[in-house]
DSSP file (Angstrom, degrees, kcal/mol; ACC not computed):
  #  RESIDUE AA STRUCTURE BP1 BP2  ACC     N-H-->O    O-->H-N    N-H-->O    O-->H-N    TCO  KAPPA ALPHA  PHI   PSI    X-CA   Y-CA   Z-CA
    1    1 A X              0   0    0      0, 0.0     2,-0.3     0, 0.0    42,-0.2   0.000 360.0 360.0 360.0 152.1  109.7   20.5   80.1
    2    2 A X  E     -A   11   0A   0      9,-1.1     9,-2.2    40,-0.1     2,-0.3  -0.996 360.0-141.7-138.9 136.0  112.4   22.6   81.5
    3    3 A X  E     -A   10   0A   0     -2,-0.3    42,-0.4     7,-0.2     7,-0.2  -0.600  23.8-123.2 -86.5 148.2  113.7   26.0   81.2
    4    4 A X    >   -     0   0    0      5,-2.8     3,-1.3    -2,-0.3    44,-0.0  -0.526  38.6-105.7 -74.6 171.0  117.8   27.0   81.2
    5    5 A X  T 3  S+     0   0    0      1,-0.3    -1,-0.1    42,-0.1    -2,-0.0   0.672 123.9  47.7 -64.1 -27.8  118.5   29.4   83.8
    6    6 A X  T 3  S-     0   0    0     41,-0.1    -1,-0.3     3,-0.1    -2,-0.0   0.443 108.2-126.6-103.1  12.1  118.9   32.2   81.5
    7    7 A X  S <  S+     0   0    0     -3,-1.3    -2,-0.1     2,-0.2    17,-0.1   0.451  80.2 108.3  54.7  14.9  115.4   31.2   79.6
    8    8 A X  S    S+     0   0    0      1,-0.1    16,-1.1    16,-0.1     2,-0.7   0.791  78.3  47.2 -77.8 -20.6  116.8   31.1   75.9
    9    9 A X        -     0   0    0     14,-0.2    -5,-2.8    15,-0.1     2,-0.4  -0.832  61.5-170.0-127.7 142.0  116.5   27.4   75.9
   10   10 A X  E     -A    3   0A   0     -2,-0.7    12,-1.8    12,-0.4     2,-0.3  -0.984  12.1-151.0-147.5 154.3  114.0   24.6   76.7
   11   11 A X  E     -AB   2  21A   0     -9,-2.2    -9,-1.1    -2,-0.4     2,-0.4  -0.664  12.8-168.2-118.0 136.3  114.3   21.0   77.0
   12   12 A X  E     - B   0  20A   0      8,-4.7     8,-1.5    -2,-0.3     2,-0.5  -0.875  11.4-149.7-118.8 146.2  111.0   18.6   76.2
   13   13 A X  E     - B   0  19A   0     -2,-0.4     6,-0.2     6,-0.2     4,-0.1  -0.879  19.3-157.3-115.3 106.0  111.0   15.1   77.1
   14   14 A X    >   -     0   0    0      4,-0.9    26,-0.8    -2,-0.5     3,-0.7  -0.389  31.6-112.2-101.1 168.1  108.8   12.8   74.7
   15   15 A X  T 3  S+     0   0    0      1,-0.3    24,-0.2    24,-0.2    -1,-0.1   0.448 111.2  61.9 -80.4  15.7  107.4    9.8   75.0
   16   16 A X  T 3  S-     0   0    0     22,-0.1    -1,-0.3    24,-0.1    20,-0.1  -0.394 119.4-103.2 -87.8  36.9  109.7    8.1   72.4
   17   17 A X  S <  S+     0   0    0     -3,-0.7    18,-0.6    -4,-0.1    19,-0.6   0.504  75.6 135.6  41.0  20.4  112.4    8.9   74.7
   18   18 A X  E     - C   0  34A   0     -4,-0.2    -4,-0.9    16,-0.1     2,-0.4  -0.280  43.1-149.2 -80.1 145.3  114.0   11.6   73.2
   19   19 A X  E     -BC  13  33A   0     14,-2.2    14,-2.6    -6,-0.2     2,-0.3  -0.996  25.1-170.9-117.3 124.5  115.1   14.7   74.8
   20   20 A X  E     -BC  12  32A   0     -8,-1.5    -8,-4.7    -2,-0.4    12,-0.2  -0.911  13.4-139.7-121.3 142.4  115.0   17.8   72.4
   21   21 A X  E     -BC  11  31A   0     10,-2.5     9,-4.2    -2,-0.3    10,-1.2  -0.985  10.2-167.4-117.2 154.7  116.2   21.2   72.5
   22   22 A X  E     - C   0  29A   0    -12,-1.8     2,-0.4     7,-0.3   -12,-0.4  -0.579  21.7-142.9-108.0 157.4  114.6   24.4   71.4
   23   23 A X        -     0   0    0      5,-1.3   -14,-0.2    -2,-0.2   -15,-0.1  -0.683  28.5-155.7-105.2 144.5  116.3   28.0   71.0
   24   24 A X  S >  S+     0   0    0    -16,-1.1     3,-0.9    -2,-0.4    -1,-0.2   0.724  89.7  57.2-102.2 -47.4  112.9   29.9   72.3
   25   25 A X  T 3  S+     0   0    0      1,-0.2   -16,-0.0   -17,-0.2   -17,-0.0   0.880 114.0  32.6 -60.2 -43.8  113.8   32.7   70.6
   26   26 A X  T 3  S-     0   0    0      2,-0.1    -1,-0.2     1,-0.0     3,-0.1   0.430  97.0-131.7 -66.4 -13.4  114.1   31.1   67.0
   27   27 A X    <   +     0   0    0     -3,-0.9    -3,-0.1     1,-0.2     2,-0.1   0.614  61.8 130.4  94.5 -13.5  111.5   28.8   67.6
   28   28 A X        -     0   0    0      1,-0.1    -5,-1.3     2,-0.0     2,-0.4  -0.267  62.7-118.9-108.7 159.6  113.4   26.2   66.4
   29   29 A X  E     +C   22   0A   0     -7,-0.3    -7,-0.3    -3,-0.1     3,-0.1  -0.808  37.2 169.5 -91.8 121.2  114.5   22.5   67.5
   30   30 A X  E     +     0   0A   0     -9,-4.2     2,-0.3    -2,-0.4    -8,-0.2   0.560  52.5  16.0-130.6  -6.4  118.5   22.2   67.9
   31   31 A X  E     -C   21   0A   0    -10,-1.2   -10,-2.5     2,-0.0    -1,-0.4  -0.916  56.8-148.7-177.8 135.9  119.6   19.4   69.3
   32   32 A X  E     -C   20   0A   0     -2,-0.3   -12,-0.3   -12,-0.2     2,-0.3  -0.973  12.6-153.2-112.2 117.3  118.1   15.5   70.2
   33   33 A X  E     -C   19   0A   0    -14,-2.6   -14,-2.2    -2,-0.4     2,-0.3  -0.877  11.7-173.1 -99.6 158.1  119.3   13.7   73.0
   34   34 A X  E     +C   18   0A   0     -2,-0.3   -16,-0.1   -16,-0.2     3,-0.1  -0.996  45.2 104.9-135.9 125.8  119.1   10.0   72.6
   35   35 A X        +     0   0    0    -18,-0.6     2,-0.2    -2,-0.3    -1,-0.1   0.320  56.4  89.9-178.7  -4.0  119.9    7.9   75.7
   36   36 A X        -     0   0    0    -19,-0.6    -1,-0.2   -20,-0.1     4,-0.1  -0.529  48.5-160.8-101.8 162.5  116.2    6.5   77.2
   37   37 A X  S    S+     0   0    0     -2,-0.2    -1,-0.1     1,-0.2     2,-0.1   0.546  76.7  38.3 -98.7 -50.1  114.7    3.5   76.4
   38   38 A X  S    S-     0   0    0      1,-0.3    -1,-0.2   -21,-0.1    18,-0.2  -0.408 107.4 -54.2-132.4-179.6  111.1    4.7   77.7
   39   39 A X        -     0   0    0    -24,-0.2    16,-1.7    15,-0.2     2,-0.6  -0.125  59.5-119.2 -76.6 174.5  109.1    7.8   77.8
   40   40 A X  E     +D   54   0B   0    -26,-0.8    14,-0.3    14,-0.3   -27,-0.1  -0.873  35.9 174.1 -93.7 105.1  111.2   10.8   79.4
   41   41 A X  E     +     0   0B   0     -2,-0.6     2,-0.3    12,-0.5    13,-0.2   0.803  53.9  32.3 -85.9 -53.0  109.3   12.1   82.6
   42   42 A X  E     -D   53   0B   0     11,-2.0    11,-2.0    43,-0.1     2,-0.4  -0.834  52.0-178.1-125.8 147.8  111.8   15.0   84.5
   43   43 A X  E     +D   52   0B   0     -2,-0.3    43,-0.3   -42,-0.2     2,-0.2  -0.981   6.5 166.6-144.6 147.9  114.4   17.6   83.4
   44   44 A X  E     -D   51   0B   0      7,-2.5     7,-1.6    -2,-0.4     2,-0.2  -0.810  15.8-158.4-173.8 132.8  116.6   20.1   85.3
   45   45 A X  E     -D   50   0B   0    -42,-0.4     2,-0.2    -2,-0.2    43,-0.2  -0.567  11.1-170.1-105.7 171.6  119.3   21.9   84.1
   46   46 A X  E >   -D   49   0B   0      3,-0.7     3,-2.1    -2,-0.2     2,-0.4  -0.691  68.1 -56.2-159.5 108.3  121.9   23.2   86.1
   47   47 A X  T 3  S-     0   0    0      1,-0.3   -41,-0.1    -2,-0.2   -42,-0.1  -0.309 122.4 -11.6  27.0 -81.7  124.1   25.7   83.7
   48   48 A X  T 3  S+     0   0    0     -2,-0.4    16,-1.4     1,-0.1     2,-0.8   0.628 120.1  93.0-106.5   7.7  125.2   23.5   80.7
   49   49 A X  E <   -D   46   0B   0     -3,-2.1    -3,-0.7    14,-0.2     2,-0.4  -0.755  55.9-169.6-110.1 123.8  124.3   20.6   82.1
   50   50 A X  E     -D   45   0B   0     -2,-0.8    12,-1.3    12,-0.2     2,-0.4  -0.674   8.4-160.4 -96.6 139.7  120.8   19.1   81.4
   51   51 A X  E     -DE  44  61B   0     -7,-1.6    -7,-2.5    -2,-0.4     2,-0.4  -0.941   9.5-167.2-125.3 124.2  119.8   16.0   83.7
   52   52 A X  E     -DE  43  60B   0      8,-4.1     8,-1.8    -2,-0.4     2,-0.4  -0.964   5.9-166.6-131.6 144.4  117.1   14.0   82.2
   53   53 A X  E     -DE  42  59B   0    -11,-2.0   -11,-2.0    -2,-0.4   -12,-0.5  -0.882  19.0-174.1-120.8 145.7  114.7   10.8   84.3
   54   54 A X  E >   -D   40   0B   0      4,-0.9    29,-2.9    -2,-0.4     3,-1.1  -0.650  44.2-100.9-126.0 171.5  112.6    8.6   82.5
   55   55 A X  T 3  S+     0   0    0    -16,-1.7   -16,-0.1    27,-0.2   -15,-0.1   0.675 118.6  67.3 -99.2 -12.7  110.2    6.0   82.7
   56   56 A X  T 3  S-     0   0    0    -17,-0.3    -1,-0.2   -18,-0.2    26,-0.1   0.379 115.8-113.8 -77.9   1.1  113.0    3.5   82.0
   57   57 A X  S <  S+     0   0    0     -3,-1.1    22,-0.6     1,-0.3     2,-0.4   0.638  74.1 119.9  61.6  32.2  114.6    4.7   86.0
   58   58 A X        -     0   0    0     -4,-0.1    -4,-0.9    20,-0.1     2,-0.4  -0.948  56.0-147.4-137.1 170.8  117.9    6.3   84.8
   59   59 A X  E     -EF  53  76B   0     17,-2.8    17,-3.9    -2,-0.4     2,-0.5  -0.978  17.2-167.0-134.4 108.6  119.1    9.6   85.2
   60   60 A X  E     -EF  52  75B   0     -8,-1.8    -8,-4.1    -2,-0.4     2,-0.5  -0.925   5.9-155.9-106.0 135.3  121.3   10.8   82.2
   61   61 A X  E     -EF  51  74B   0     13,-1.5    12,-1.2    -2,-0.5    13,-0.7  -0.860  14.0-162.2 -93.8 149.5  123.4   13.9   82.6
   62   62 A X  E     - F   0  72B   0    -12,-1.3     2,-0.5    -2,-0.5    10,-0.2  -0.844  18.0-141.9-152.3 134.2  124.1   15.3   79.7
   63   63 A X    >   -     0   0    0      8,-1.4     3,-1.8    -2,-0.3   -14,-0.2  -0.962  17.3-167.0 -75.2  77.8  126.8   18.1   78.5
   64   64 A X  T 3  S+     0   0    0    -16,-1.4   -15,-0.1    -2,-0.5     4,-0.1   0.271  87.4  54.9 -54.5  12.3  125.3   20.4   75.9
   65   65 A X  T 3  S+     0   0    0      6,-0.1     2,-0.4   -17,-0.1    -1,-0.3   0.234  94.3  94.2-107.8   3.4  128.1   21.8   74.9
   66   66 A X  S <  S-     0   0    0     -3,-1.8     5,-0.3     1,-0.1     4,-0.1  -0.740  85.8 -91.2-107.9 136.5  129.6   18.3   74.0
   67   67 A X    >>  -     0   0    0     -2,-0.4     4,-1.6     3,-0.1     3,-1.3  -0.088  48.0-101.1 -39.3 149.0  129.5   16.4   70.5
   68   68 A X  H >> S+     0   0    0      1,-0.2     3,-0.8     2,-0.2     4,-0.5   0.914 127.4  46.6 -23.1 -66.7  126.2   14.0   70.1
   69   69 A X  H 34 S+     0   0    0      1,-0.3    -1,-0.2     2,-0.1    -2,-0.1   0.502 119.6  40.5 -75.5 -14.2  128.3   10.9   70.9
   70   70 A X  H <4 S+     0   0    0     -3,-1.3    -1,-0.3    -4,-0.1    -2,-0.2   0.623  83.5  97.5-115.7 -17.5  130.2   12.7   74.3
   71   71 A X  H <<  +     0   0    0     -4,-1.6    -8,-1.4    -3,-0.8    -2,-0.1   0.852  62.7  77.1 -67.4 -43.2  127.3   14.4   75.7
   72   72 A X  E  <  +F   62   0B   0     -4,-0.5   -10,-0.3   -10,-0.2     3,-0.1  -0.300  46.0 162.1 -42.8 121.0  126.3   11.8   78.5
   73   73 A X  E     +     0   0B   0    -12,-1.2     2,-0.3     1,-0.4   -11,-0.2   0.275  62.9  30.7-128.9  25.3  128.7   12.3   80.9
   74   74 A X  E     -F   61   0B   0    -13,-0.7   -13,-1.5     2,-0.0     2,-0.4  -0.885  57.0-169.4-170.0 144.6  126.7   10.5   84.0
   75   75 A X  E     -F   60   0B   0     -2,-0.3     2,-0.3   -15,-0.2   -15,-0.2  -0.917  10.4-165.2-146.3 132.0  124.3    7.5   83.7
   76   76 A X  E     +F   59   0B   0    -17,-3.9   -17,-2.8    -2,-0.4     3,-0.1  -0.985  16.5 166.8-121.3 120.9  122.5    7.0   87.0
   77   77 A X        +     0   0    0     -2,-0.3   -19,-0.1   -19,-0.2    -1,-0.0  -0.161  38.2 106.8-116.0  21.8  120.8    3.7   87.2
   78   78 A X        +     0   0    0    -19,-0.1    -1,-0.1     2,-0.0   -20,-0.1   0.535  51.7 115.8-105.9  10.3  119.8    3.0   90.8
   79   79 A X        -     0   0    0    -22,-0.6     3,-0.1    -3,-0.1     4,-0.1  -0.127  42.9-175.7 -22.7 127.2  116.3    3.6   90.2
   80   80 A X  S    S+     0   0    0      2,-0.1     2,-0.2    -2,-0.0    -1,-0.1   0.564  74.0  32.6 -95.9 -19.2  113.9    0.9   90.7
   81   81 A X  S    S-     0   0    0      1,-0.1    -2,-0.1   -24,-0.1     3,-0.0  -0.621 100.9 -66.3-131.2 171.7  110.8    2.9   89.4
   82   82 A X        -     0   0    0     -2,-0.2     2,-0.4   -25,-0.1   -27,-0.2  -0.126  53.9-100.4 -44.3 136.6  110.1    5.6   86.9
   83   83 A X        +     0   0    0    -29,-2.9   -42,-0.2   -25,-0.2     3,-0.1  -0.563  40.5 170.6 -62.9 134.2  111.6    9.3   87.3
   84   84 A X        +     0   0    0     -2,-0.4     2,-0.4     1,-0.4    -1,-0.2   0.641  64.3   0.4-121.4 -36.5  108.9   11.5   88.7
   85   85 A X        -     0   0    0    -43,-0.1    -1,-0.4     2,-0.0     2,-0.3  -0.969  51.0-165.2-147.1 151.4  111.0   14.9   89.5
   86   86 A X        -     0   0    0     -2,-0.4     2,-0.4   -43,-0.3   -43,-0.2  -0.971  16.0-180.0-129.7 154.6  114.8   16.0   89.1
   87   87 A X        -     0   0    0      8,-0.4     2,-0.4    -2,-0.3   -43,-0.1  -0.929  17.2-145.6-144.0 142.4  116.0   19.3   91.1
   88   88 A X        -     0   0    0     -2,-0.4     7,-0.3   -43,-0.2     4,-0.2  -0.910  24.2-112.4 -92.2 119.7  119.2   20.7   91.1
   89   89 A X    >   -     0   0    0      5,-2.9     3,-5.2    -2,-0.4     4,-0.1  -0.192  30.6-112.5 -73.9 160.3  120.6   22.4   94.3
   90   90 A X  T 3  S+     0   0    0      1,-0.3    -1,-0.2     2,-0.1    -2,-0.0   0.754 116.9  58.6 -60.1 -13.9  121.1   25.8   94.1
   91   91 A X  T 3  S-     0   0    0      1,-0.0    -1,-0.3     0, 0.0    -2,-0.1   0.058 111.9-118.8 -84.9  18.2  124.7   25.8   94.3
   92   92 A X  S <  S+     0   0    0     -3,-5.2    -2,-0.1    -4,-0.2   -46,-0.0   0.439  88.4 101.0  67.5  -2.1  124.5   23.5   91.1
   93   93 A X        +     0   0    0     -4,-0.1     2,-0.3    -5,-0.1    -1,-0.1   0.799  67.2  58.0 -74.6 -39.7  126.3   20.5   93.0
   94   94 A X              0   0    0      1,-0.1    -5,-2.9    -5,-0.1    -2,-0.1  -0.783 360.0 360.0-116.2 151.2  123.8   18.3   94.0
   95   95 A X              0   0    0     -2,-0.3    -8,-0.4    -7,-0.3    -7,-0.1  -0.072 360.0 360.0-103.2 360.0  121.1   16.4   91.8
C-alpha cells in the first residue's frame, strides 16, 4: 500500500495484479490499474504519478489523471526478479 502525498488517496496492490485506488475519505474504490501479470508487491507515488513493481519484475508508471487505456506512461522491464520496494526522490525525478 501507498499513501498520496496529500493522504486523500491510497493505492493497494493485490495479488491478481491489480492496482486499485481508494478516495480515503469516501471509503470508496475509484480506479483499477491493469498492467501486471503477477501479484503487485511495491507502490510510490510521486504527485500524480503512481509507480507500481510486481512479482512479474516491471515497473509500470502510471498517470492518474490519464484515461484507463493512456495511463501507463513508462514500462520498466529490466528486472530479473520480483519488485520488493519502489522510492521516489524527493525532488520527484528519480524512481
Amino acid at each position: 500500500v501507498a499513501w498520496s502525498a496529500d493522504g486523500a488517496y491510497l493505492a493497494v496492490g493485490t495479488s491478481d495484479a491489480k492496482v486499485q485506488i481508494w478516495d480515503a475519505g469516501r471509503a470508496k474504490q475509484i480506479r483499477e490499474l491493469v498492467g501486471h501479470t503477477n501479484r503487485v508487491s511495491s507502490l510510490a507515488w510521486s504527485g500524480t504519478i503512481l509507480s507500481s513493481g510486481g512479482r512479474d519484475s516491471v515497473i509500470c508508471c502510471w498517470d492518474v489523471r490519464k484515461r484507463r487505456d493512456e495511463a501507463c506512461v513508462a514500462r520498466l522491464t529490466a528486472h530479473e526478479q520480483e519488485i520488493c520496494g519502489l522510492k521516489w526522490s524527493p525532488c520527484g525525478q528519480q524512481l
